[in-house]
TORKOL-4160 file (C-alpha; in steps of 0.2 Angstrom, whole numbers, padded with zeros to 4 digits, m for minus):
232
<pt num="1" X="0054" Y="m0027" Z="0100"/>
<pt num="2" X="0045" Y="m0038" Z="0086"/>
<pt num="3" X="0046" Y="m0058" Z="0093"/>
<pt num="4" X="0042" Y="m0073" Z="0085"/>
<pt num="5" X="0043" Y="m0091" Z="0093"/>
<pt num="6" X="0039" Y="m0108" Z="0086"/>
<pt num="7" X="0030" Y="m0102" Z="0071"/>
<pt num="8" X="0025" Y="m0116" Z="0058"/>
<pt num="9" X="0016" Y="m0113" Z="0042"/>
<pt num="10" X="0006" Y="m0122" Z="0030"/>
<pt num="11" X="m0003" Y="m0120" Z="0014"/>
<pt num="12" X="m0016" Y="m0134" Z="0011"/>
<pt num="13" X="m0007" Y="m0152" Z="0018"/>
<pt num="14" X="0010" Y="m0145" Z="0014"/>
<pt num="15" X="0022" Y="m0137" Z="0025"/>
<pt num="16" X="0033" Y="m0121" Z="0023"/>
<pt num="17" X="0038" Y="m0116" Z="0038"/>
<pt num="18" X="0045" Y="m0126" Z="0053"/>
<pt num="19" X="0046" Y="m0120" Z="0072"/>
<pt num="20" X="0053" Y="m0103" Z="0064"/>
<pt num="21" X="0061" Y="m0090" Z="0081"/>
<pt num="22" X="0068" Y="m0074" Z="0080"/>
<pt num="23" X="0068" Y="m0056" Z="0083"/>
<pt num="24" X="0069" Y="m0040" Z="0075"/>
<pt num="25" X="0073" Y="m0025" Z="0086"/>
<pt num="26" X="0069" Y="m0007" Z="0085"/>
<pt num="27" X="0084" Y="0004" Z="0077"/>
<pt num="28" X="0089" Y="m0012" Z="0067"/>
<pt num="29" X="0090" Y="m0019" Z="0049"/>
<pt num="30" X="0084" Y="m0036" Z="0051"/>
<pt num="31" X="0087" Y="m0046" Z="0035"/>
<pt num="32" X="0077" Y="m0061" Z="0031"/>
<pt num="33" X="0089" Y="m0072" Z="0016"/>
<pt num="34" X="0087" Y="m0088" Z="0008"/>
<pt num="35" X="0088" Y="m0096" Z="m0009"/>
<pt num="36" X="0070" Y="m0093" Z="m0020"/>
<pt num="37" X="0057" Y="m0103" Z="m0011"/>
<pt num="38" X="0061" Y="m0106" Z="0006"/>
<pt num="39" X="0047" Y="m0096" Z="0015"/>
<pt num="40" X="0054" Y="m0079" Z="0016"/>
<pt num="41" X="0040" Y="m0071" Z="0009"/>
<pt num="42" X="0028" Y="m0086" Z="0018"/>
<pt num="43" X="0035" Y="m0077" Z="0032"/>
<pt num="44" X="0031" Y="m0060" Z="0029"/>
<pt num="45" X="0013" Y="m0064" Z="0026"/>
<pt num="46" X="0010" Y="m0075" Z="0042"/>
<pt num="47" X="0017" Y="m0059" Z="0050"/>
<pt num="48" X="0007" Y="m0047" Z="0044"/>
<pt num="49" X="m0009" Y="m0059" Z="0044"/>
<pt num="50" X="m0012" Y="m0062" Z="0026"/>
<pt num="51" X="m0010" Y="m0080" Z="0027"/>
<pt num="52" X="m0014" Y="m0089" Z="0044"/>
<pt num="53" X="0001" Y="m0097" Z="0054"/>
<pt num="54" X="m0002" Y="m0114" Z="0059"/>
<pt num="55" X="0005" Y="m0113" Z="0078"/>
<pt num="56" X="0018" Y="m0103" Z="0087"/>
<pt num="57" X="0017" Y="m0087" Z="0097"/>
<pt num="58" X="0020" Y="m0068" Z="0088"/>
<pt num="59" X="0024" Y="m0050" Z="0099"/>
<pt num="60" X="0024" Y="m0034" Z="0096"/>
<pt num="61" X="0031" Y="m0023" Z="0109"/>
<pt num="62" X="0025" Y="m0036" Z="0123"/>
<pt num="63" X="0008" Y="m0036" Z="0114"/>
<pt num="64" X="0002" Y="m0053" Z="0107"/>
<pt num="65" X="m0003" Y="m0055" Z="0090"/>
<pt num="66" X="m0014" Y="m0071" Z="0092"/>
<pt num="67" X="m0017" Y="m0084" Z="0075"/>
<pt num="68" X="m0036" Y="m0077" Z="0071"/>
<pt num="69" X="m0028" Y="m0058" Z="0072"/>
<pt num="70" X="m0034" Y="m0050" Z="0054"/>
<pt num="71" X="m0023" Y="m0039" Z="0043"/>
<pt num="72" X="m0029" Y="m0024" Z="0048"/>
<pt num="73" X="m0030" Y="m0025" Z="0067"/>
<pt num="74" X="m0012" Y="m0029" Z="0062"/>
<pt num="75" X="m0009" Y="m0015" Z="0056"/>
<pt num="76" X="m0017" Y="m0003" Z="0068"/>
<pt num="77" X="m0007" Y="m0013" Z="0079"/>
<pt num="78" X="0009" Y="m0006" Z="0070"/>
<pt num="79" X="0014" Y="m0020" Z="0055"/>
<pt num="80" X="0016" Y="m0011" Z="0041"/>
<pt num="81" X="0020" Y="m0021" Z="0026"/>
<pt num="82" X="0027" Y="m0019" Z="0006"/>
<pt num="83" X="0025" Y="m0034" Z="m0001"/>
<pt num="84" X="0034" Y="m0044" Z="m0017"/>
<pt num="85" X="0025" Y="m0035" Z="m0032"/>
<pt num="86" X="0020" Y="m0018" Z="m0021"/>
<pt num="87" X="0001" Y="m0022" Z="m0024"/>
<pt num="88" X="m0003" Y="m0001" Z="m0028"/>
<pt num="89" X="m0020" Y="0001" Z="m0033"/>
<pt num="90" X="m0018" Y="0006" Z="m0053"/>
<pt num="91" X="m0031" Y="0015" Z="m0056"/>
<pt num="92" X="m0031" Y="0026" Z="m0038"/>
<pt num="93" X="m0021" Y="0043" Z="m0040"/>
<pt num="94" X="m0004" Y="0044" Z="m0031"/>
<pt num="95" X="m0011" Y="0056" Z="m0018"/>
<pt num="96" X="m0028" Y="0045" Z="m0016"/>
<pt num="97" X="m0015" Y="0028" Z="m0014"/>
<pt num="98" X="m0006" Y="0039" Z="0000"/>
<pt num="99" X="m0022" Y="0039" Z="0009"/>
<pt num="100" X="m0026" Y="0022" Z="0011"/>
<pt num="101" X="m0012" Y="0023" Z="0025"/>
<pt num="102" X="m0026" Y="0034" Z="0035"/>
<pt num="103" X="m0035" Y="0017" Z="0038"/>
<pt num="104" X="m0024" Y="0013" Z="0055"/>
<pt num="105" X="m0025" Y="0030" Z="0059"/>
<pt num="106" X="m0036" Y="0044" Z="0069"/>
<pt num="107" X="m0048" Y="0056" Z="0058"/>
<pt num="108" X="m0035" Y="0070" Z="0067"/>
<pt num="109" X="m0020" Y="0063" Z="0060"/>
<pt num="110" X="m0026" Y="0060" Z="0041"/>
<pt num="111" X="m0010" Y="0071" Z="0036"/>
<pt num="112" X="0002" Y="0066" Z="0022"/>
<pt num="113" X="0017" Y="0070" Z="0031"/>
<pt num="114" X="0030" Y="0083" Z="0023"/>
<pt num="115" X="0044" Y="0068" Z="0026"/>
<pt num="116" X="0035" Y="0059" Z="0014"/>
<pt num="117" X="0042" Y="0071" Z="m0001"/>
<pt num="118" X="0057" Y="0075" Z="0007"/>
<pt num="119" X="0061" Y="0056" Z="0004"/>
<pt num="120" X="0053" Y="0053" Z="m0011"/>
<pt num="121" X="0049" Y="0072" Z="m0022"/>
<pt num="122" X="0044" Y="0062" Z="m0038"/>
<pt num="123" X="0026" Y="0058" Z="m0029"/>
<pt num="124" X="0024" Y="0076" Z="m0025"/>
<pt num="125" X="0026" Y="0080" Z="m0044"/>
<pt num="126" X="0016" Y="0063" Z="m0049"/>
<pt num="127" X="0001" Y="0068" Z="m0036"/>
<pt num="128" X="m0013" Y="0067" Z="m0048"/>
<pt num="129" X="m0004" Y="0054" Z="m0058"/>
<pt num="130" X="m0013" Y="0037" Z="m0058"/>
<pt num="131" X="m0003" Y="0022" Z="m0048"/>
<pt num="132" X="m0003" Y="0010" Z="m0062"/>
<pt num="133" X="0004" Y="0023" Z="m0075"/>
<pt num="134" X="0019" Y="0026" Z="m0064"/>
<pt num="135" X="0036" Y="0014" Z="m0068"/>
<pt num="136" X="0041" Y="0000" Z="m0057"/>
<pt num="137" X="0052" Y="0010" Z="m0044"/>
<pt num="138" X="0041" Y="0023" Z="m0045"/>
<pt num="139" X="0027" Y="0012" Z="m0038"/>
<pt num="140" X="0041" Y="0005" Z="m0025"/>
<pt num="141" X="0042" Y="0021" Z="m0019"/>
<pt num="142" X="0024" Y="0024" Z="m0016"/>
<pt num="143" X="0023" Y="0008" Z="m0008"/>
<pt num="144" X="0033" Y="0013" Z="0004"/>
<pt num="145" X="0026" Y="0029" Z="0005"/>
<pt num="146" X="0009" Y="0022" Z="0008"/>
<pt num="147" X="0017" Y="0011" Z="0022"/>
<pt num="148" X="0025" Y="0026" Z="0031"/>
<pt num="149" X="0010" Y="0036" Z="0034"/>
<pt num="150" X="0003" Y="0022" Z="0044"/>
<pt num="151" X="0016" Y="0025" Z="0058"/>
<pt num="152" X="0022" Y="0009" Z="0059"/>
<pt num="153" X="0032" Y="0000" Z="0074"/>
<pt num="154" X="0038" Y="m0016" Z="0062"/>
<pt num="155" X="0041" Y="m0013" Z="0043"/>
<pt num="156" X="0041" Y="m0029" Z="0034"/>
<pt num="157" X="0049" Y="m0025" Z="0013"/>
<pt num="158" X="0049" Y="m0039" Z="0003"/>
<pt num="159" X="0062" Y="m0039" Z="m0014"/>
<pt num="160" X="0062" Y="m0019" Z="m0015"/>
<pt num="161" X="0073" Y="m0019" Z="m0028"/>
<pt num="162" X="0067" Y="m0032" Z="m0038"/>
<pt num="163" X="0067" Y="m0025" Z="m0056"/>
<pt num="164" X="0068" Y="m0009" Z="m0051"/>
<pt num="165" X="0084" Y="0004" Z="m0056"/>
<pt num="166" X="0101" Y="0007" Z="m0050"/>
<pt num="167" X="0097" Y="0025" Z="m0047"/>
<pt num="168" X="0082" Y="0020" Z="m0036"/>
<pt num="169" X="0088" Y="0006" Z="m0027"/>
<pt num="170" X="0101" Y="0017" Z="m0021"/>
<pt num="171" X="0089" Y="0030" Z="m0015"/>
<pt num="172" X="0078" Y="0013" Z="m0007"/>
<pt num="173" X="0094" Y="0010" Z="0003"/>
<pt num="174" X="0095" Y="0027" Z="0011"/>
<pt num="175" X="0077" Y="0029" Z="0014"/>
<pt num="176" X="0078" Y="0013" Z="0025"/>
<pt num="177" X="0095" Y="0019" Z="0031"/>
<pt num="178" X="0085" Y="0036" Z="0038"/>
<pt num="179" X="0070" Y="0025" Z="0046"/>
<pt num="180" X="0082" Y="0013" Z="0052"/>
<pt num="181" X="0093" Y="0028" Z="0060"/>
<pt num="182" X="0078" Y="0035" Z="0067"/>
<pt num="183" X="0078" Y="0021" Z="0080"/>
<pt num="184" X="0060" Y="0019" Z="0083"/>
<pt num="185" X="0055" Y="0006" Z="0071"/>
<pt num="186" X="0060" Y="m0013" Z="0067"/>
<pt num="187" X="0064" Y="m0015" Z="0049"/>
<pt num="188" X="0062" Y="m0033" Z="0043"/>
<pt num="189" X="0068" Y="m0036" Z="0025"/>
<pt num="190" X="0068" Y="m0048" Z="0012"/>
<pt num="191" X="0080" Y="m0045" Z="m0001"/>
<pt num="192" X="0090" Y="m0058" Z="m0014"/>
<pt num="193" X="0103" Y="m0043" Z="m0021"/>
<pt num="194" X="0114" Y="m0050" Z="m0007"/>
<pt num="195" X="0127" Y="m0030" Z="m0008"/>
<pt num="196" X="0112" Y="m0023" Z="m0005"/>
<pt num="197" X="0104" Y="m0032" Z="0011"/>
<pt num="198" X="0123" Y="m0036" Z="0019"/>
<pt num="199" X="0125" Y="m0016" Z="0017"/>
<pt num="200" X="0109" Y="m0012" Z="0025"/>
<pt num="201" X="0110" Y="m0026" Z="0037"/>
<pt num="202" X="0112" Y="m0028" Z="0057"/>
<pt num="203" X="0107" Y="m0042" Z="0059"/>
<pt num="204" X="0105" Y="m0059" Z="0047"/>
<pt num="205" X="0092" Y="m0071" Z="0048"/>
<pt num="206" X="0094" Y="m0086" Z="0035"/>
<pt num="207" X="0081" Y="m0101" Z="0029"/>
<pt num="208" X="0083" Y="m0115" Z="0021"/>
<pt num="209" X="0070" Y="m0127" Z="0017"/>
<pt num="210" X="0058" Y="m0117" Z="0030"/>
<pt num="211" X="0070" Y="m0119" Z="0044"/>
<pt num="212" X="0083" Y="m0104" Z="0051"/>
<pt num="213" X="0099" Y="m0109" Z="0049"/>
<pt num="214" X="0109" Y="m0094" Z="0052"/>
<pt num="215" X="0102" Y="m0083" Z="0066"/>
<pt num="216" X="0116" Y="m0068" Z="0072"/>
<pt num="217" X="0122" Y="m0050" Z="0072"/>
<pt num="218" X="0132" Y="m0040" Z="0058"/>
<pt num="219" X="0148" Y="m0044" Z="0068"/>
<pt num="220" X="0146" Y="m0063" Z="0071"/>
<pt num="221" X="0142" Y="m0065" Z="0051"/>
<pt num="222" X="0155" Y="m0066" Z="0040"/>
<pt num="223" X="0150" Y="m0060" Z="0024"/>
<pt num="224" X="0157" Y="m0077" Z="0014"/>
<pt num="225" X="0149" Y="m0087" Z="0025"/>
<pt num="226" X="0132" Y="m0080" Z="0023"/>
<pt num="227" X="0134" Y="m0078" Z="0004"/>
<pt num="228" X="0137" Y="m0098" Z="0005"/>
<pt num="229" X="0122" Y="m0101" Z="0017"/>
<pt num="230" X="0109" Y="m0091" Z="0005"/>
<pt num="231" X="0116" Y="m0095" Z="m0013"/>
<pt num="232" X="0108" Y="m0109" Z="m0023"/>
């Protein structure tokens, strides 16, 4: 179980996210919604410790994440994070993208595992391909790729269909139905195509003006209702 409590954040004097609770459990489609600038992705980044909160308490499986925790002691801890934009590395080779995952891991399990083309074959064929030559959904399959050879307890995706093709985002949507379904892994995401996250959803969290406002499970969130709470 991923926790948070009380968590505020700012950038500079300005405040973006305030006295922000909720959780995100194992086995379960956590959707983070909101109109454009409310601090979903503000979120995302204090979680994963690529921007500092300002206060509040964070757990991962009873294990405290404190405010001075960097990224990547976050990430051995078991964050694994997609963010807006993917952030591949262009001029890396699919296959030398993949291994940047190994950086949480042990020297004994620097393996790309088979599941990885089992869910996404084009980046067995584009293996020696360079990242940035690659087209957007392409690159938002690597990305999450990359993120699941790092094992990771909490998966935080933010927009992963943003610009990206039907085709794909229908494949998106089953690969996180599979990690979802393989109950070991909190899945946080962040997604304005509003079909897309109430399908994939199993619980809804929504922001406005850096505040939750709607905080319940599939069955106590009418689909009207949030639509209303998340649209401009």
């Amino acid at each position: 179980m991923f926790m948070i409590k009380d968590l505020t954040l700012h950038y500079g004097r300005s405040q973006i996210l305030y006295d922000i609770s909720m959780q995100a459990a194992p086995g379960a489609v956590t959707c983070l919604m909101g109109t454009n600038g409310v601090g979903k992705t503000s979120l995302l980044k204090a979680i994963s410790g690529t921007h500092p909160r300002s206060g509040g308490e964070m757990a991962l499986n009873g294990q405290e994440m404190p405010q001075n925790m960097p990224a990547h002691q976050r990430a051995q801890l078991g964050v694994g994070y997609v963010p807006q934009g993917r952030d591949i590395f262009p001029l890396m080779t699919v296959k030398e993208n993949l291994e940047t995952g190994f950086a949480c891991l042990p020297k004994s399990e620097h393996i790309i595992p088979d599941e990885v083309f089992e869910l996404f074959p084009i980046l067995k064929d584009f293996l020696a391909r360079r990242g940035g030559d690659l087209s957007g959904g392409q690159q938002q399959q690597l990305a999450i790729a990359r993120a699941m050879i790092a094992k990771p307890k909490l998966l935080l995706l933010d927009e992963p269909t943003e610009g990206i093709q039907p085709n794909i985002i229908k494949q998106i949507g089953e690969v996180i139905k599979y990690l979802r379904d393989k109950g070991d892994m909190a899945i946080i995401l962040v997604e304005q195509f509003f079909d897309f996250a109430f399908d994939l959803g199993d619980h809804f969290v929504a922001l406005e003006r850096g505040a939750v406002i709607h905080d319940a499970p599939k069955a106590d969130t009418p689909r009207e209702v949030l639509l209303k709470k998340v649209s401009v």
